[in-house]
N, CA and C atoms as a LAMMPS dump frame, in Angstrom:
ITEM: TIMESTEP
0
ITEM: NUMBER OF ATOMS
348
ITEM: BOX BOUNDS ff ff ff
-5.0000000000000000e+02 5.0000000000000000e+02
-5.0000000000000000e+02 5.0000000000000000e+02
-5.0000000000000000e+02 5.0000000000000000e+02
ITEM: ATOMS id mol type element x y z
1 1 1 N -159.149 -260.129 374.616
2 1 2 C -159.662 -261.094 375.566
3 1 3 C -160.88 -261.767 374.959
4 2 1 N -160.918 -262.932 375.092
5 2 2 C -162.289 -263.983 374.499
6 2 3 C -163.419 -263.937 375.849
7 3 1 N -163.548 -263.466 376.785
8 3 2 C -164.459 -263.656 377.729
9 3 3 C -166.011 -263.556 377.162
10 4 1 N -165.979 -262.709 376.128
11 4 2 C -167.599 -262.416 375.444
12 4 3 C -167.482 -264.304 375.07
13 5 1 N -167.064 -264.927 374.801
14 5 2 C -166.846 -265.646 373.61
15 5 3 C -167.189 -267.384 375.085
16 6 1 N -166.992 -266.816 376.113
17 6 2 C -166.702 -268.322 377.176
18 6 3 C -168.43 -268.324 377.934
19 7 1 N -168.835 -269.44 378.373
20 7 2 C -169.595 -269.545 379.13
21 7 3 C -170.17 -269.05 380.26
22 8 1 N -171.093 -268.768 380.735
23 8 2 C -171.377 -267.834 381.801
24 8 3 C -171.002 -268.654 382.73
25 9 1 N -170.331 -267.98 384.281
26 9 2 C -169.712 -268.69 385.262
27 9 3 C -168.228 -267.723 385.722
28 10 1 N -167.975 -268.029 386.478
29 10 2 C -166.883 -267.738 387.869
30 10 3 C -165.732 -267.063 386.826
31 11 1 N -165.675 -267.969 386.017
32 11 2 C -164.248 -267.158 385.218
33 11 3 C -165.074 -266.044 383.393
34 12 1 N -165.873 -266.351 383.156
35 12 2 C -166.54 -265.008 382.81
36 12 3 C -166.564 -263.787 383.225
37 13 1 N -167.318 -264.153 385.021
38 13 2 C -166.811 -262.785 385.74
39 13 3 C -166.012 -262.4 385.754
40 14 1 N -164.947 -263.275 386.251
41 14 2 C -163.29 -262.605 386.618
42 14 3 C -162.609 -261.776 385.14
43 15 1 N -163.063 -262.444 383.807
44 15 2 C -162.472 -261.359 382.922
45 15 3 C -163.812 -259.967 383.141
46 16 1 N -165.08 -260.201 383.282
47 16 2 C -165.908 -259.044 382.888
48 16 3 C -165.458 -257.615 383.956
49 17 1 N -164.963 -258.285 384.821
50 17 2 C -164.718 -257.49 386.287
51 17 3 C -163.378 -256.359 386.094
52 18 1 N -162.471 -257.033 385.28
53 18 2 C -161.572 -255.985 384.447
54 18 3 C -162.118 -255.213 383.214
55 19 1 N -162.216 -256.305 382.364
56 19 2 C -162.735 -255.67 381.228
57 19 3 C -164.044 -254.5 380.875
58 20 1 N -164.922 -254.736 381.736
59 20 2 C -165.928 -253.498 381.601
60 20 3 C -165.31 -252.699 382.388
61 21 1 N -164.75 -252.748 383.073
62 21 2 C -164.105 -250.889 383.968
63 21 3 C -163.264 -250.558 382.846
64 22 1 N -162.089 -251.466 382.798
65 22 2 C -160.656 -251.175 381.557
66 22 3 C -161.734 -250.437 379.994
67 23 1 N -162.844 -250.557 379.704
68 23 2 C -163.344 -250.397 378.219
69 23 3 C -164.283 -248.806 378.26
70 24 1 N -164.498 -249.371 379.781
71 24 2 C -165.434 -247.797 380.579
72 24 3 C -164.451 -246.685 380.203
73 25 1 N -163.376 -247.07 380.816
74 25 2 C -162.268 -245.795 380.901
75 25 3 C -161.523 -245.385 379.961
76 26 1 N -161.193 -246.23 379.039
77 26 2 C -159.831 -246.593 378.175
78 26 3 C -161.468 -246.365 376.498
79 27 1 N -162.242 -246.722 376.702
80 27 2 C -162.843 -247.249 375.163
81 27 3 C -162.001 -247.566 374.339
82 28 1 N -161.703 -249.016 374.863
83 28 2 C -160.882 -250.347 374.192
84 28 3 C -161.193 -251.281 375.074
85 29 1 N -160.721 -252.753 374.616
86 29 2 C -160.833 -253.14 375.648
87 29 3 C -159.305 -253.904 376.147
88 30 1 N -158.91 -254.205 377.167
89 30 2 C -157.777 -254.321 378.031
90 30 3 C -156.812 -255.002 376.84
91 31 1 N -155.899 -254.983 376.657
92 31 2 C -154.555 -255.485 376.411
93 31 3 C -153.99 -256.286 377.268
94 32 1 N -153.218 -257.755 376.676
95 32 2 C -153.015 -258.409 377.468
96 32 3 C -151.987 -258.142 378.414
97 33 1 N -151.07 -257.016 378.179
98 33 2 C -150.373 -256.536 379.76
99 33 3 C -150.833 -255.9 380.228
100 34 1 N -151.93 -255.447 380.352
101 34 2 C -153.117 -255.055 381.32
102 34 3 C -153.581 -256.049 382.153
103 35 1 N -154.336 -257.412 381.499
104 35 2 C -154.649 -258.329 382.077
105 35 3 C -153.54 -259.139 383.032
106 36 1 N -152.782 -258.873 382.338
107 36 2 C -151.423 -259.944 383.187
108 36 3 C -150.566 -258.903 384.35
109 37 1 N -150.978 -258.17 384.054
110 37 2 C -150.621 -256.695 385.33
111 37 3 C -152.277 -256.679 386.318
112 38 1 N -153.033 -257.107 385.957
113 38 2 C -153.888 -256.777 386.973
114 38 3 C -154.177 -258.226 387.98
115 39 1 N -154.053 -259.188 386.775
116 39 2 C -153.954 -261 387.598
117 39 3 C -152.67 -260.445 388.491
118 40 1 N -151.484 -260.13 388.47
119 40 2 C -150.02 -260.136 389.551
120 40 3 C -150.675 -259.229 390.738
121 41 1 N -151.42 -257.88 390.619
122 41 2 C -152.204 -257.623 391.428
123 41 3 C -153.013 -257.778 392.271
124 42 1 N -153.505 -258.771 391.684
125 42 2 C -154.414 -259.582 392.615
126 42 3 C -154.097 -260.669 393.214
127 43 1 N -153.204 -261.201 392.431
128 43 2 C -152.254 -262.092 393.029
129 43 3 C -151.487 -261.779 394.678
130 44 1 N -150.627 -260.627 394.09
131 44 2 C -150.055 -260.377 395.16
132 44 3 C -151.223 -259.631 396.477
133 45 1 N -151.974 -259.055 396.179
134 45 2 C -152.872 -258.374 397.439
135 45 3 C -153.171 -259.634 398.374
136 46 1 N -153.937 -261.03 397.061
137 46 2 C -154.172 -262.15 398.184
138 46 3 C -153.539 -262.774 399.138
139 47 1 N -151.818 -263.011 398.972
140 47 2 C -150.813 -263.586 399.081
141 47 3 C -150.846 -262.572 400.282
142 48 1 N -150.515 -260.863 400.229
143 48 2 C -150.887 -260.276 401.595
144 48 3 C -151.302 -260.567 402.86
145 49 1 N -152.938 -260.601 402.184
146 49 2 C -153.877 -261.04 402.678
147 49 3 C -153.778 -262.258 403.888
148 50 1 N -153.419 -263.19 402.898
149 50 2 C -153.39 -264.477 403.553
150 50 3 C -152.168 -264.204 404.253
151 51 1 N -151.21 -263.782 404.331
152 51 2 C -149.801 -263.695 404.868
153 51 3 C -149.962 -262.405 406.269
154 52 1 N -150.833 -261.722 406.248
155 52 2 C -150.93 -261.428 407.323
156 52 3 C -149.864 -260.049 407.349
157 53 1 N -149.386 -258.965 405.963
158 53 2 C -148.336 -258.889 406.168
159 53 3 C -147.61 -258.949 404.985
160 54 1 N -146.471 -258.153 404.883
161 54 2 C -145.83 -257.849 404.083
162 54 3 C -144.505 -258.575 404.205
163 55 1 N -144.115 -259.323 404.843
164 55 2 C -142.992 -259.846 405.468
165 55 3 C -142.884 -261.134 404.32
166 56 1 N -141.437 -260.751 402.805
167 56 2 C -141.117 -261.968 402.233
168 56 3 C -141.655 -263.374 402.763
169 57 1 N -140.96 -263.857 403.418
170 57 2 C -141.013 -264.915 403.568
171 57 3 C -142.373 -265.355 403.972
172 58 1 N -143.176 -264.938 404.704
173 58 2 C -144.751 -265.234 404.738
174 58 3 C -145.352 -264.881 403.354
175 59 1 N -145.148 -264.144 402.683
176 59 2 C -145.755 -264.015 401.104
177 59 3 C -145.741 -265.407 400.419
178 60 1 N -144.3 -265.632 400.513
179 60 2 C -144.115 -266.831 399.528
180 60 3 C -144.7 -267.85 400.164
181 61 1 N -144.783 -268.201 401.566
182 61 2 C -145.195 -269.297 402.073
183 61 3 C -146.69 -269.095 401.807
184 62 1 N -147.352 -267.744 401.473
185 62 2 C -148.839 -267.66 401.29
186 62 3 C -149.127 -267.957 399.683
187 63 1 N -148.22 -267.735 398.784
188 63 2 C -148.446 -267.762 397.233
189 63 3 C -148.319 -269.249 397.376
190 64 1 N -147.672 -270.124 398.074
191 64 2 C -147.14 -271.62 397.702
192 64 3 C -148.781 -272.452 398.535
193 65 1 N -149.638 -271.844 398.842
194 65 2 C -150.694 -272.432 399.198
195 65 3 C -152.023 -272.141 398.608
196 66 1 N -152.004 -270.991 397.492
197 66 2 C -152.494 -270.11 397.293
198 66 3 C -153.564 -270.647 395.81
199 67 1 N -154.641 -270.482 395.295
200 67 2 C -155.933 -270.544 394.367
201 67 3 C -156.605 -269.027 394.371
202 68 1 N -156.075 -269.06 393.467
203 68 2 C -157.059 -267.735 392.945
204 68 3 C -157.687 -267.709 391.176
205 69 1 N -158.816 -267.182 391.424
206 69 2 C -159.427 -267.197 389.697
207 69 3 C -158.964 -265.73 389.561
208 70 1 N -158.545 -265.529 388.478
209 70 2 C -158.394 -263.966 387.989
210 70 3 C -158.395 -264.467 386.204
211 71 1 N -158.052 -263.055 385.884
212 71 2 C -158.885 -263.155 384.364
213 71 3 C -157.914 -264.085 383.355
214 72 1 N -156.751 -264.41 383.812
215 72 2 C -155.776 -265.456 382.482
216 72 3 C -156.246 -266.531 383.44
217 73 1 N -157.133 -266.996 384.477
218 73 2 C -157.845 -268.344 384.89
219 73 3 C -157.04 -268.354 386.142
220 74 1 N -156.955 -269.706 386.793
221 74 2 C -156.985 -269.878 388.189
222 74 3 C -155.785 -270.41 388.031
223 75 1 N -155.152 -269.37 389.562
224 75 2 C -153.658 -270.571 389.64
225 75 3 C -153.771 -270.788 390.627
226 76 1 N -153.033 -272.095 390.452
227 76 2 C -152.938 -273.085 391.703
228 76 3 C -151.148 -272.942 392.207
229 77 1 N -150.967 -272.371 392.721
230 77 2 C -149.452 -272.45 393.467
231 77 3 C -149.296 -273.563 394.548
232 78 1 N -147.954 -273.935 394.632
233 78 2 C -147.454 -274.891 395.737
234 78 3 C -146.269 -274.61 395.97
235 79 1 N -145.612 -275.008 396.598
236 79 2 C -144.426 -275.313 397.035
237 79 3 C -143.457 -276.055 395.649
238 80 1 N -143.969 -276.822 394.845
239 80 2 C -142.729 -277.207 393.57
240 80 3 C -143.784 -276.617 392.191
241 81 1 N -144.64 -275.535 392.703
242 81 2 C -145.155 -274.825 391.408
243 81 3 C -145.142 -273.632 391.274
244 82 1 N -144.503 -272.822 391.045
245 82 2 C -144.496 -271.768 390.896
246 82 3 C -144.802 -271.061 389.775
247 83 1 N -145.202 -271.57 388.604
248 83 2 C -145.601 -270.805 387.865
249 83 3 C -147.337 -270.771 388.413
250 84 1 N -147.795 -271.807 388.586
251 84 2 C -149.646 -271.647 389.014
252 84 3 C -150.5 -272.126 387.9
253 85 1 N -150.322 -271.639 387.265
254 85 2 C -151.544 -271.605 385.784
255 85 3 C -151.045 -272.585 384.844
256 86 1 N -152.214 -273.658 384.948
257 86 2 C -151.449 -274.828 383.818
258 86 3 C -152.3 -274.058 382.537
259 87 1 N -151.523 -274.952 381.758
260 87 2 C -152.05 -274.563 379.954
261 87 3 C -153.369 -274.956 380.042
262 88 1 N -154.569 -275.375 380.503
263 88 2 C -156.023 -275.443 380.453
264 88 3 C -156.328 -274.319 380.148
265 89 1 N -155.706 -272.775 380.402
266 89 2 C -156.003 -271.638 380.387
267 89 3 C -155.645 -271.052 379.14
268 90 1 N -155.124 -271.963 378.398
269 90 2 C -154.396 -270.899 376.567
270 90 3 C -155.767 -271.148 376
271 91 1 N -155.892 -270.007 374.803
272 91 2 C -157.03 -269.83 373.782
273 91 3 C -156.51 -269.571 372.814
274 92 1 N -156.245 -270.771 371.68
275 92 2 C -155.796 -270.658 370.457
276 92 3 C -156.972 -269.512 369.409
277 93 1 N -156.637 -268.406 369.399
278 93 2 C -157.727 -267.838 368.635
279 93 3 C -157.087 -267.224 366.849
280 94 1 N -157.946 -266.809 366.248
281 94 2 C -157.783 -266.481 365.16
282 94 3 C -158.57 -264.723 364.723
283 95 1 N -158.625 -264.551 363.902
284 95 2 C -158.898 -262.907 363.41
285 95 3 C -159.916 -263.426 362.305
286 96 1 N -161.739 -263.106 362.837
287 96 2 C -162.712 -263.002 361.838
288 96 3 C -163.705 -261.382 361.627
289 97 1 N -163.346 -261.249 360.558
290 97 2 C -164.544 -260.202 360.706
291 97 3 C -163.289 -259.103 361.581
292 98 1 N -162.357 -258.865 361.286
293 98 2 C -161.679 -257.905 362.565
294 98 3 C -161.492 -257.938 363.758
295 99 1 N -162.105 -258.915 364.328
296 99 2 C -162.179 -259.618 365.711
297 99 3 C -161.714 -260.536 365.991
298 100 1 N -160.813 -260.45 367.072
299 100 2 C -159.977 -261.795 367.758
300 100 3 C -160.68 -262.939 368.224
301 101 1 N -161.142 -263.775 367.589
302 101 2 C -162.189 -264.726 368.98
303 101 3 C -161.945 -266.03 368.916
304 102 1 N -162.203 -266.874 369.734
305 102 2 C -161.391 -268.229 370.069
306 102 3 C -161.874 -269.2 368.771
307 103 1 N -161.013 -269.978 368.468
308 103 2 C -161.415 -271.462 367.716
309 103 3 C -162.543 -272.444 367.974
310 104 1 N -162.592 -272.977 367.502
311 104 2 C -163.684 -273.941 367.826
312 104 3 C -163.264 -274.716 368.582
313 105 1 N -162.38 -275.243 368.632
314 105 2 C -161.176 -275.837 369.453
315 105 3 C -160.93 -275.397 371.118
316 106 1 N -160.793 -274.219 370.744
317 106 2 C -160.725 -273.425 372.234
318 106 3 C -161.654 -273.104 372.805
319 107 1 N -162.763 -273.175 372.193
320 107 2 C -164.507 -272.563 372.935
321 107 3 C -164.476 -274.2 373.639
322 108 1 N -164.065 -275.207 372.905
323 108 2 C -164.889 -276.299 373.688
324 108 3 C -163.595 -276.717 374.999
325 109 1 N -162.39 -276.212 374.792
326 109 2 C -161.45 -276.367 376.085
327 109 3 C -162.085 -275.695 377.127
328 110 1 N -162.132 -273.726 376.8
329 110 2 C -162.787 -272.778 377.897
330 110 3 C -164.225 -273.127 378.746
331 111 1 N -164.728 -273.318 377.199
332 111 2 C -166.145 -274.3 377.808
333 111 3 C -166.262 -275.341 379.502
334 112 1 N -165.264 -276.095 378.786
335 112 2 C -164.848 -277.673 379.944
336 112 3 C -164.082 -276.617 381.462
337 113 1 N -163.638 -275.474 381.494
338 113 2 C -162.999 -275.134 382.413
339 113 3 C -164.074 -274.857 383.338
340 114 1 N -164.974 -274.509 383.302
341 114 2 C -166.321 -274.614 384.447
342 114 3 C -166.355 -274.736 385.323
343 115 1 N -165.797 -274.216 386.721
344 115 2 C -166.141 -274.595 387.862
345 115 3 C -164.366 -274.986 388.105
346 116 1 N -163.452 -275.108 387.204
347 116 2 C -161.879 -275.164 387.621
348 116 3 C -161.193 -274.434 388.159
């Protein structure tokens, strides 16, 4: 995960909020089917949430209205979107020094996501 690597703000937290418990426990830090298992988690609790309820069909009608920031960034669901998460959220990164960390390229995309 590049979160050391992004600007302080809303989606900083949302990776630090996994990642320091996941590194507490694990000493590593999260793997991305960790991250993408804990965003569907949170995903789905909100969708709950808002749905009042476990009942299909109110889920989906709650995911198709639904914004949430979690740590692969914010999806926006609708009714003809179902995936949520546009590509604003990829980080082309590379391997320096043994460490995964974003491009120069991608610091100034993550950068611009601010407040998205």
């Amino acid at each position: 995960m590049v979160g050391k690597d992004l600007p302080d703000g809303p989606q900083k937290d949302a990776i630090n909020e996994l990642s320091s418990t996941f590194q507490t426990k694990y000493g590593y830090p999260p793997p991305q089917f960790a991250q993408d298992g804990y965003s569907a988690v949170k995903l789905l609790a909100a969708a709950v949430e808002k749905a009042k309820g476990t009942d299909k069909e109110k889920i989906r009608a709650a995911l198709e209205g639904l914004t949430l920031l979690t740590p692969n960034g914010t999806y926006r669901y609708s009714s003809s979107d179902h995936s949520g998460l546009k590509a604003d959220f990829i980080s082309i990164n590379k391997v320096t020094g043994g460490a995964i960390v974003p491009t120069d390229w991608a610091k100034q995309q993550l950068a611009g996501l601010t407040g998205k």
